[in-house]
C-alpha positions as CSV (number, residue, x, y, z in Angstrom):
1,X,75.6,-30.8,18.0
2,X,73.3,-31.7,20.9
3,X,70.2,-30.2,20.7
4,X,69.4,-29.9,25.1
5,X,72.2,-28.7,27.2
6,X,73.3,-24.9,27.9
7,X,76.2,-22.7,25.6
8,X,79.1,-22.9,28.2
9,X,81.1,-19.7,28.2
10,X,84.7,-19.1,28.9
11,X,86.1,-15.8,29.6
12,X,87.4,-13.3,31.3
13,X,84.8,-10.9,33.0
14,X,85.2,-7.2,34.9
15,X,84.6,-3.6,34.9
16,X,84.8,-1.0,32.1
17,X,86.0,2.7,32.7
18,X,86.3,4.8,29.5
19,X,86.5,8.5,29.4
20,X,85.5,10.5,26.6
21,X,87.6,14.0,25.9
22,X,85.3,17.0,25.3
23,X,88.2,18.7,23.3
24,X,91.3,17.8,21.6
25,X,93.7,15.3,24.2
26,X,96.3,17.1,26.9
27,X,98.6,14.8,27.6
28,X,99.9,14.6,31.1
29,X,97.2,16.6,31.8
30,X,93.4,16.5,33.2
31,X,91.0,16.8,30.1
32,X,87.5,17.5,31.1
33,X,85.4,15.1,29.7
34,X,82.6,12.0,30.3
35,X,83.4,8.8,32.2
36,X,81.2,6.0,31.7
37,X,81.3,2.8,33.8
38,X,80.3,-0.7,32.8
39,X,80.0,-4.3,33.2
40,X,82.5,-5.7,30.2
41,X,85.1,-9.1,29.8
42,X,84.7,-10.1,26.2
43,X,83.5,-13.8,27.3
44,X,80.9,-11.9,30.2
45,X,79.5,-9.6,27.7
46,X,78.6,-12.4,25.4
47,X,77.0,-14.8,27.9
48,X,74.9,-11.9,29.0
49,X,73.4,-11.5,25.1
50,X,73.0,-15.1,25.2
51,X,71.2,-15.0,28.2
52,X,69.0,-12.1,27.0
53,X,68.1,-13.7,24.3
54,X,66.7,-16.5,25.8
55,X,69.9,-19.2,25.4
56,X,70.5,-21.5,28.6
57,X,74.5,-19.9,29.3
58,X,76.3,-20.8,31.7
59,X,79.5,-18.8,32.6
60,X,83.3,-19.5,33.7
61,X,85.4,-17.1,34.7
62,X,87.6,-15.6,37.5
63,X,86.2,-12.2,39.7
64,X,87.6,-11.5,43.3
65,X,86.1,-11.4,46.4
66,X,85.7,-7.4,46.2
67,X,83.2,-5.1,45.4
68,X,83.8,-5.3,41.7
69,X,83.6,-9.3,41.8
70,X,80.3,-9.2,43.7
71,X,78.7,-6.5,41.6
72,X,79.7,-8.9,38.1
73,X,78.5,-11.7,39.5
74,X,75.2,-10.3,40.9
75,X,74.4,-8.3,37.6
76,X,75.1,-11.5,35.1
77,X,72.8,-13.6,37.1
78,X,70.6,-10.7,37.0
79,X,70.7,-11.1,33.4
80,X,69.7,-15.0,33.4
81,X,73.5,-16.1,33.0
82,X,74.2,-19.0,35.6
83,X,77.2,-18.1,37.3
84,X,77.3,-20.9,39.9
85,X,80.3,-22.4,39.1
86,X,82.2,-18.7,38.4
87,X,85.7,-18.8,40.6
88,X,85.9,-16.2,43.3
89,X,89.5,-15.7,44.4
90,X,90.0,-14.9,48.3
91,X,92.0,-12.1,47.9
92,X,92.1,-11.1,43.9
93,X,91.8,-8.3,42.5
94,X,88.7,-8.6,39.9
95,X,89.7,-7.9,36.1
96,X,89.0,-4.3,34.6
97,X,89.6,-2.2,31.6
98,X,90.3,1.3,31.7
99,X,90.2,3.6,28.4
100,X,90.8,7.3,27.0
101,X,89.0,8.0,23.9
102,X,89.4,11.7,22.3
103,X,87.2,13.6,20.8
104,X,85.5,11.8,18.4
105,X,85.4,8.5,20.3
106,X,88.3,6.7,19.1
107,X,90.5,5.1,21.6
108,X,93.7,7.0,22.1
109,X,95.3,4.9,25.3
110,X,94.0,2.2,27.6
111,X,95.2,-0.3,30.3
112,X,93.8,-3.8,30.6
113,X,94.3,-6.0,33.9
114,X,92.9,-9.3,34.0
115,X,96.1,-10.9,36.2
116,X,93.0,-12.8,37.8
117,X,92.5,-14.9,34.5
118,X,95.9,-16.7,35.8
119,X,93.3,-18.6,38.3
120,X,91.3,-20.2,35.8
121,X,94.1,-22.9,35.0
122,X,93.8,-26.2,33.2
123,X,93.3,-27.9,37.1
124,X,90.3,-25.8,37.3
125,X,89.0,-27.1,34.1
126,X,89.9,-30.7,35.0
127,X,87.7,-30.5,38.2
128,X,84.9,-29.0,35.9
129,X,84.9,-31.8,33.6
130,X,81.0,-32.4,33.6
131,X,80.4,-29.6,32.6
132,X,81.6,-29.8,29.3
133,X,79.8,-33.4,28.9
134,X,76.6,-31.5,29.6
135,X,76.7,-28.3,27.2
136,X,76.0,-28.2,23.5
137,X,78.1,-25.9,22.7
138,X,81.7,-24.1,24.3
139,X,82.4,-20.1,23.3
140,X,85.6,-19.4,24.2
141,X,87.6,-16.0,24.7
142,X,91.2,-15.7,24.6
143,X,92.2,-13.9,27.7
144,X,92.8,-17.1,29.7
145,X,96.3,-18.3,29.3
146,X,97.9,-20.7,26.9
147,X,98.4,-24.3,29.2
148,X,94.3,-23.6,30.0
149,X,93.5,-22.9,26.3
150,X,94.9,-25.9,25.5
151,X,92.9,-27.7,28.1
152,X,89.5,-26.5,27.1
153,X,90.4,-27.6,23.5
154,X,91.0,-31.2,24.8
155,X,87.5,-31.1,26.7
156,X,85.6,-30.0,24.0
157,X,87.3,-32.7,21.7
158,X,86.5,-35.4,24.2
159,X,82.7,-34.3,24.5
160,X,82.8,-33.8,21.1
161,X,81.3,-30.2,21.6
162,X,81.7,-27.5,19.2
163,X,83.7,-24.7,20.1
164,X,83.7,-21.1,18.7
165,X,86.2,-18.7,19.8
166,X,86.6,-14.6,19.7
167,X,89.8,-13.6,19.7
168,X,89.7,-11.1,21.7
169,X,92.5,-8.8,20.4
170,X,95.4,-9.1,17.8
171,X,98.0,-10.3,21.0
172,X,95.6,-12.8,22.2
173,X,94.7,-14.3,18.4
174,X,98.5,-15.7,18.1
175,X,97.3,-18.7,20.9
176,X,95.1,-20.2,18.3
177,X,96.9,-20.0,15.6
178,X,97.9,-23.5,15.6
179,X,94.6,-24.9,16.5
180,X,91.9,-23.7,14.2
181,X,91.3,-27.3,12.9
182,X,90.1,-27.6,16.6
183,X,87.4,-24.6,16.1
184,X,83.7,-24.9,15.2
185,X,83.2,-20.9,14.4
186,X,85.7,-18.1,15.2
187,X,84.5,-14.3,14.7
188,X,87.3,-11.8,14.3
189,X,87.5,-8.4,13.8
190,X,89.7,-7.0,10.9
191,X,92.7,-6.6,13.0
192,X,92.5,-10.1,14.2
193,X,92.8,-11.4,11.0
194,X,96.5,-10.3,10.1
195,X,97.3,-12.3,13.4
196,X,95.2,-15.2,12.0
197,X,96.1,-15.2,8.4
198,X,99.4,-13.5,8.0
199,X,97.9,-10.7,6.6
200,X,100.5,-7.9,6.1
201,X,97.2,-5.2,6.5
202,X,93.9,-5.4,8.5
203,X,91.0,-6.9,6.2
204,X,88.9,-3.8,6.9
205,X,86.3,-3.8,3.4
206,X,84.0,-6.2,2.5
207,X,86.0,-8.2,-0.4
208,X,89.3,-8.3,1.9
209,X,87.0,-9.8,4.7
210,X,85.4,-12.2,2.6
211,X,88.8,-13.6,1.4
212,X,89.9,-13.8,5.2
213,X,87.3,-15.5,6.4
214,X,87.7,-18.2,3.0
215,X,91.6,-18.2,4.5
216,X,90.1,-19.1,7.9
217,X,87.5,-22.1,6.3
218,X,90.6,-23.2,4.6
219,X,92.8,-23.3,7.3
220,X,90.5,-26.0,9.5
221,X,87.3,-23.7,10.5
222,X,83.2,-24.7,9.6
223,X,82.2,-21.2,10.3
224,X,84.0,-17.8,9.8
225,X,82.1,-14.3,10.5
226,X,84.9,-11.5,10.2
227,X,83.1,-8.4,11.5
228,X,84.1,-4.4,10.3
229,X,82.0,-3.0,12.9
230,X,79.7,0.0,11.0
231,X,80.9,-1.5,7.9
232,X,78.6,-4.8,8.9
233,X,80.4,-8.2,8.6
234,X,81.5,-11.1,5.9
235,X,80.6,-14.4,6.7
């Protein structure tokens, strides 16, 4: 791994809605609750902890050219994340993420729609060559679609960068399945890992983690972090 260059990020990026029930969940009906708004994509969100914590990032992505696309872009360079080479589609709608949690917090429905992510195509990565020869190291979410997965691992093959991946949800893990020789360090949660292991339940405690993320080093991987959120993580 080179030791100058920036992390190059790859992801989808947009706005967060999530409401909170007060009381038990009405369906078809308005609950009174809290709804909190925030900046999310799981490949945005880590670029800006990068940043924050003092790591050159630079991010790819797709926004539109609304409000929501100008207010993710101005907020992640806010944060230190260069976003100079982030696509702006003339007329697209930026990605976003809305959820209903009941009353204790735990997600009960939600609808995701990152269409945009169509945009960021393996021609986009082709003309972005470069910058894969410059970075020391390529974090990759899953939300982009297969044909540009596929291209990103070639890159980062050629340049002979390391490249971690999140798997972003259970659906999205399945596109990597056949290329986790290809990955440097992957961090899934426990429900990513029946995707990733053919696990026939979710490797939520600390000795089922630990045997995933063996399954993962096995299967082609240096690195494997499965995390069980308040439970910590096995590495």
């Amino acid at each position: 791994m080179r030791e100058d260059g920036y992390v190059l990020v790859i992801g989808a990026a947009g706005l967060d809605i999530k409401g909170r029930s007060h009381t038990a969940l009405q369906m078809a009906a308005s609950n009174p609750g809290h709804i909190r708004n925030s900046f999310g994509g799981v490949g945005r969100n880590i670029a800006e902890n990068l940043a924050r914590l003092e790591v050159e990032t630079m991010l790819l992505t797709a926004v539109g050219d609304d409000t929501s696309g100008d207010l993710l872009l101005a907020h992640s360079a806010a944060a230190g994340v260069d976003v100079t080479h982030v696509l702006q589609v003339e007329g697209g709608r930026s990605g976003s993420y809305v959820a209903v949690l009941d009353e204790d917090g735990d997600l009960s429905v939600a609808v995701s729609d990152y269409e945009i992510m169509q945009h960021l195509d393996a021609a986009f990565f082709e003309e972005h060559t470069r910058l894969f020869d410059h970075a020391r190291m390529i974090v990759l979410d899953l939300n982009l679609y297969p044909e540009a997965i596929a291209k990103v691992i070639d890159l980062a093959k050629q340049f002979h960068v390391p490249l971690c991946v999140d798997p972003t949800s259970p659906s999205h893990a399945a596109k990597i399945c056949n290329d986790l020789h290809h990955v440097y360090l992957m961090m899934p949660n426990a429900s990513e890992t029946m995707t990733l292991c053919g696990l026939s339940a979710p490797a939520n405690d600390l000795d089922t983690a630990i045997s995933a993320a063996k399954q993962l080093v096995a299967s082609g991987l240096e690195i494997a972090i499965v995390t069980l959120g308040e439970k910590g993580l096995a590495y």
